[in-house]
C-alpha positions in Angstrom: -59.7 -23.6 40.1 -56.6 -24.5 41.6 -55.5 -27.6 38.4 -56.1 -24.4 36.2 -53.5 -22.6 38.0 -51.1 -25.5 38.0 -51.8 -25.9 34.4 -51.0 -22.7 33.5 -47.7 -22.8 35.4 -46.9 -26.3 33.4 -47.1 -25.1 30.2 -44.4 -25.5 28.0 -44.9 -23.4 25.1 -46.9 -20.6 24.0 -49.2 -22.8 21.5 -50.3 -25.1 24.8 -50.6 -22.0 27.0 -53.3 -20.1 24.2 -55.3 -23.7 24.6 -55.5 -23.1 28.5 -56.5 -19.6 27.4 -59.5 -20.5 25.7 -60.4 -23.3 27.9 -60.4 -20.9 30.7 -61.2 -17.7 29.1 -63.2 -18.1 26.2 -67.3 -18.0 25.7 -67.5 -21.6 26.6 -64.7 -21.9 28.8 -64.8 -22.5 32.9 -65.5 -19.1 33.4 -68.6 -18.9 30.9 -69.7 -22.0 32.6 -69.9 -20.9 36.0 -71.0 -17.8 35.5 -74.3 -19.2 34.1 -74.5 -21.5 37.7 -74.7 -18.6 39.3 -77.9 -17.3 37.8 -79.9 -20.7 39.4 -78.1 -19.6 43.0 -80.2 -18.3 45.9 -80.0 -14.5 45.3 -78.5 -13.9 48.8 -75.2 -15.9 47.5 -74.9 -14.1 43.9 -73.1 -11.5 45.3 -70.0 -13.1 46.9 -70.3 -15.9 43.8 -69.5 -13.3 41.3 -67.1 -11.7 43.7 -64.9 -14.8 43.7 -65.3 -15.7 40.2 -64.1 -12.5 39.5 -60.9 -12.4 41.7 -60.3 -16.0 40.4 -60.7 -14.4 36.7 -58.3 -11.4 37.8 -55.6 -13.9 38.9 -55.6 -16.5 36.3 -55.2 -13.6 34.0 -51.9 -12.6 36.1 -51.2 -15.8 35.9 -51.6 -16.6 32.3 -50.2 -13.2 31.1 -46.5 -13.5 33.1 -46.6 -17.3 31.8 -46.9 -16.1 28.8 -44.5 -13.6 28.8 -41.9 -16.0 30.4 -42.4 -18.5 27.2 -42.2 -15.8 24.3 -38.8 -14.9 26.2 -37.6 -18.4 26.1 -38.8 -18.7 22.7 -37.1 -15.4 21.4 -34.1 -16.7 23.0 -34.0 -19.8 21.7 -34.6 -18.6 18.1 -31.7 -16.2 18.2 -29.1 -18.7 19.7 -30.4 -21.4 16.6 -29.7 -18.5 14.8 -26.5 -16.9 16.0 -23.6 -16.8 13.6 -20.1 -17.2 14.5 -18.3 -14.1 13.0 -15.0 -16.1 13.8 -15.8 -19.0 11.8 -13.8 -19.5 8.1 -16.6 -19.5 5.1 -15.4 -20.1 2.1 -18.7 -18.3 0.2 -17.9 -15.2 1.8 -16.6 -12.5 -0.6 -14.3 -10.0 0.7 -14.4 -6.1 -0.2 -12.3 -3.8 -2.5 -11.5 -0.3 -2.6 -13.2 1.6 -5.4 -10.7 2.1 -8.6 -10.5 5.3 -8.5 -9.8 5.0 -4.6 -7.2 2.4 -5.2 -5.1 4.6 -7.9 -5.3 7.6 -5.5 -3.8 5.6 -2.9 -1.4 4.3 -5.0 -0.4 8.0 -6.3 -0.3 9.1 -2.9 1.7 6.0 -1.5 4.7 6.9 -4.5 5.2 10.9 -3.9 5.1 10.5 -0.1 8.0 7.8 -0.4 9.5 10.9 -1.7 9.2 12.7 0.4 6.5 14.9 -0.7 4.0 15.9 2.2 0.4 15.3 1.4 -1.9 18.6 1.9 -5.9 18.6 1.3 -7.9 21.9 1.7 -11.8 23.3 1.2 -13.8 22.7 -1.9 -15.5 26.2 -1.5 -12.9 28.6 -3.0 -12.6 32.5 -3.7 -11.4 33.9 -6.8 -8.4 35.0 -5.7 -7.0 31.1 -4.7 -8.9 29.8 -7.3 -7.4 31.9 -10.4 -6.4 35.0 -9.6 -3.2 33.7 -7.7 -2.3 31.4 -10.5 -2.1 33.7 -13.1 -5.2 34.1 -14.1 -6.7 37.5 -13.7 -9.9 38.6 -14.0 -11.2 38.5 -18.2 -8.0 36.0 -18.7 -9.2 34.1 -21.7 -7.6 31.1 -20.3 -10.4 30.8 -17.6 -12.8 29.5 -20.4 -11.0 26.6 -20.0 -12.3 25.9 -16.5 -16.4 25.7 -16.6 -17.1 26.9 -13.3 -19.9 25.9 -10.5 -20.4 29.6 -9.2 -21.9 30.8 -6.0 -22.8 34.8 -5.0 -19.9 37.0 -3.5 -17.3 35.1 -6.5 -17.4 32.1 -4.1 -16.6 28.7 -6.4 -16.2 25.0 -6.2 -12.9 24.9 -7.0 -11.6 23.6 -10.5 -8.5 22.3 -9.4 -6.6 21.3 -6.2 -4.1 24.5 -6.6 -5.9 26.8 -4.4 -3.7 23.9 -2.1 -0.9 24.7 -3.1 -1.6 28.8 -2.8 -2.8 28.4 1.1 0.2 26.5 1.7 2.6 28.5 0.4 0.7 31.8 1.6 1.0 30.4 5.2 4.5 28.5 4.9 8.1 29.8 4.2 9.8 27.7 1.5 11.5 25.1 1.0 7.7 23.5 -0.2 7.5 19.6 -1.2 3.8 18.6 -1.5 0.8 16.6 -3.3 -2.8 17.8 -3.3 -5.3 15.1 -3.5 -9.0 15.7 -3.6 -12.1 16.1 -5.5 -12.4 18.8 -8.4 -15.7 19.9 -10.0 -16.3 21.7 -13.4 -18.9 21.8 -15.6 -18.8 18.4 -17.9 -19.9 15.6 -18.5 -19.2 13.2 -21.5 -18.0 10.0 -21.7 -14.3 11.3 -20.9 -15.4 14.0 -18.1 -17.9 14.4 -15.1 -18.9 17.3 -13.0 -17.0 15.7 -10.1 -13.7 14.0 -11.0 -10.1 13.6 -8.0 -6.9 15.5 -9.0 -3.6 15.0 -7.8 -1.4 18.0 -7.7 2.3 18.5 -6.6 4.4 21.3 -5.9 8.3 21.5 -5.2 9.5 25.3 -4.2 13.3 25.6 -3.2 15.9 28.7 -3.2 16.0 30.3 -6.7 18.4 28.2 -9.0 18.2 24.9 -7.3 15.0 23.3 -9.6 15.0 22.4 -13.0 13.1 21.2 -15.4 15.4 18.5 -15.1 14.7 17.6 -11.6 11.0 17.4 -12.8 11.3 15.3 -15.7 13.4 12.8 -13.7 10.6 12.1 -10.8 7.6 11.9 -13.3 9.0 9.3 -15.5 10.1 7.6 -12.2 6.3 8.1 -11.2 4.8 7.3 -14.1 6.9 3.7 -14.7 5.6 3.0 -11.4 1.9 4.0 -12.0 2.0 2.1 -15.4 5.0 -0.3 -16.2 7.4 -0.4 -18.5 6.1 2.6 -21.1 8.1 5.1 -23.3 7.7 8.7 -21.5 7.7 12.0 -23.9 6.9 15.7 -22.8 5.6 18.2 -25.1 5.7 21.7 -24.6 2.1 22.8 -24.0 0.3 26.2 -22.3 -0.4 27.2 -18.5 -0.7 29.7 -17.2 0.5 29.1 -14.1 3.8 27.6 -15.1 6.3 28.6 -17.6 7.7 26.9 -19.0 4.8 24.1 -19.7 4.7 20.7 -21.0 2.3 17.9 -21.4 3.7 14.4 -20.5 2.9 11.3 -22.7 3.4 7.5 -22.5 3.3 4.6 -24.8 0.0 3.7 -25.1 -0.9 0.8 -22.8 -3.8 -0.8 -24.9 -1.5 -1.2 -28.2 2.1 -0.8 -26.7 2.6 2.0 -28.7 1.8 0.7 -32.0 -1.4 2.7 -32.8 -4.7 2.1 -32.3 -8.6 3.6 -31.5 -8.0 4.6 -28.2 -4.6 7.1 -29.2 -6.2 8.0 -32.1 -3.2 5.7 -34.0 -0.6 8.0 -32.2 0.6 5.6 -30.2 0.7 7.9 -27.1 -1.4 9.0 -24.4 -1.3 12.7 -22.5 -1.6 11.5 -18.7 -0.6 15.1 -17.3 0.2 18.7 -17.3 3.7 20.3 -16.1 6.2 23.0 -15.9 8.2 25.1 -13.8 6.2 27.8 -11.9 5.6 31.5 -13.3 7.5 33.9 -11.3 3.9 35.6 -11.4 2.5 32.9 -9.0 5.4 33.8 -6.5 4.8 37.1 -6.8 0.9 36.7 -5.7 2.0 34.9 -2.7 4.9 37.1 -1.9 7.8 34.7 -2.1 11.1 36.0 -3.3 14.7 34.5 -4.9 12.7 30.9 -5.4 12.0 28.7 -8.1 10.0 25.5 -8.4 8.1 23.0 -10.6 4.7 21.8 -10.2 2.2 19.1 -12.2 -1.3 17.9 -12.2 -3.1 15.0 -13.0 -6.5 13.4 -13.0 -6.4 10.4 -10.8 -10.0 8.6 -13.1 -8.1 8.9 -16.2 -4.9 6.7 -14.7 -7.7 4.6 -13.5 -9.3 4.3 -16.5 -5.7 3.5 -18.6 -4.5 1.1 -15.2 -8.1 -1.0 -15.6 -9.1 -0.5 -19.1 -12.4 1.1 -18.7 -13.9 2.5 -21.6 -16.1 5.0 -20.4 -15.3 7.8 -17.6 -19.1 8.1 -16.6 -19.3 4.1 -15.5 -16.7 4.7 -12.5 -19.7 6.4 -10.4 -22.4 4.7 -11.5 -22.7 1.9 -8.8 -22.4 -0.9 -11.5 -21.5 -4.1 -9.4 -21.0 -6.2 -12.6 -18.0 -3.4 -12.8 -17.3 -3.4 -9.8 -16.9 -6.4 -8.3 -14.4 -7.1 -11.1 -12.1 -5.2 -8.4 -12.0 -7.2 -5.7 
């Protein structure tokens, strides 16, 4: 038995070492064999005969089994260094990442307005009433809620609509002077090829002693803002309706697709609204019991920039995991 042991300790590989299993092992292996031999032995020797055929079996299966698990080891490790990749190494096949579009234009919102200054403030999506409109001018019945389609929970609990609950918090738990953008997800009740249930909105507030903001002071950093956002465009503000600010305007530029020169997309205008502003109504102060201020505030939705920015056609596409979309981005 002994060259069976040595051969089993000689193996080299797991193929060679299941051979030596079935030579030794099998129905007509060595063990088979002299097993039968023992049936033409004198009775009296049977008994030790199949004692030490059977310790033998016990340890050549010790044997063969840690030989065996010593290999597949070697093997396993062999297979994963042949296989090891060198993160280090330069490949000029990989492809590197991008940040989503919509991502990218929030950053870049966020990366102008705190270079002025303005602190950057996020809050819950869960709102209340009272944050959500009634704090902003827009009481209970206000006809200017229908604007708004609402996600509505039990106990007048919301998602909010809008990132000026924000703006309320803050000011309900810090004196003025106020300089901030809110940045975060919005969701209302749409979807076309212009609107979705979730969609990001950047909104900014300045608050200062009463008579130091203007309308003036307003105008001047969104035209700043929106040159930087969009290039070299024409900037016009219309007055327009909200109710939390009074006066209101909508902001247009030059249409980026026809440089102002009319086509499908601005409906031959040659403009494009990109926001809403105004100076705040004294009855949003009021609501959060500031006195002798003033202040301006503005909105914008940060997928429509992306969409005018990237020329994207169709609001809806932006979360629909396209990679022929979006791997235009990277």
């Amino acid at each position: 038995m002994k060259e069976w042991y040595d051969k089993i300790n000689q193996a080299v590989d797991v193929e060679t070492l299941e051979e030596i299993r079935i030579a030794v092992f099998g129905k007509k292996g060595i063990l088979a064999a002299e097993f039968v031999k023992m049936k033409s032995a004198p009775n009296e020797q049977k008994s030790q005969i199949a004692k030490d055929l059977n310790t033998h079996k016990s340890a050549l299966m010790n044997e063969f089994t840690a030989k065996k698990i010593t290999l597949q080891t070697q093997a396993l490790q062999e297979a994963m260094k042949a296989e090891a990749i060198d993160v280090s190494m330069f490949s000029t096949s990989s492809q590197a990442g991008a940040l989503h579009p919509v991502m990218e234009t929030m950053d870049r919102i966020v990366e102008y307005f705190s270079s002025m200054n303005f602190s950057v403030k996020t809050g819950q999506m869960v709102e209340d009433d009272f944050n959500n409109f009634e704090a902003l001018n827009l009481p209970k019945y206000h006809p200017a809620r229908d604007m708004q389609d609402t996600f509505y929970f039990k106990d007048e609990m919301m998602l909010r609509t809008h990132t000026s609950p924000v703006q309320i918090r803050t000011m309900m738990s810090h004196k003025p002077p106020i300089r901030m953008i809110a940045p975060g997800a919005v969701f209302r009740r749409d979807y076309d090829i212009t609107h979705t249930p979730m969609f990001h909105q950047v909104e900014g507030l300045l608050v200062d002693k009463e008579g130091s903001v203007s309308f003036a002071n307003l105008k001047y950093i969104l035209e700043d803002f929106l040159r930087y956002m969009f290039g070299d465009v024409k900037v016009r503000f219309r007055p327009s309706f909200f109710p939390f600010t009074e006066p209101s305007a909508e902001a247009d530029i030059s249409c980026v697709f026809c440089k102002g020169n009319g086509c499908r997309v601005c409906s031959h205008t040659g403009w494009l609204e990109v926001l809403g502003c105004g100076i705040v109504d004294p009855n949003v102060f009021e609501a959060v019991k500031y006195e002798n201020v003033s202040g301006y505030a503005f909105g914008l939705g940060v997928e429509r920039f992306a969409m005018l920015i990237h020329q994207i056609g169709d609001l809806r596409s932006l979360f629909e995991g396209d990679m022929k979309l979006l791997e235009q981005f990277q």
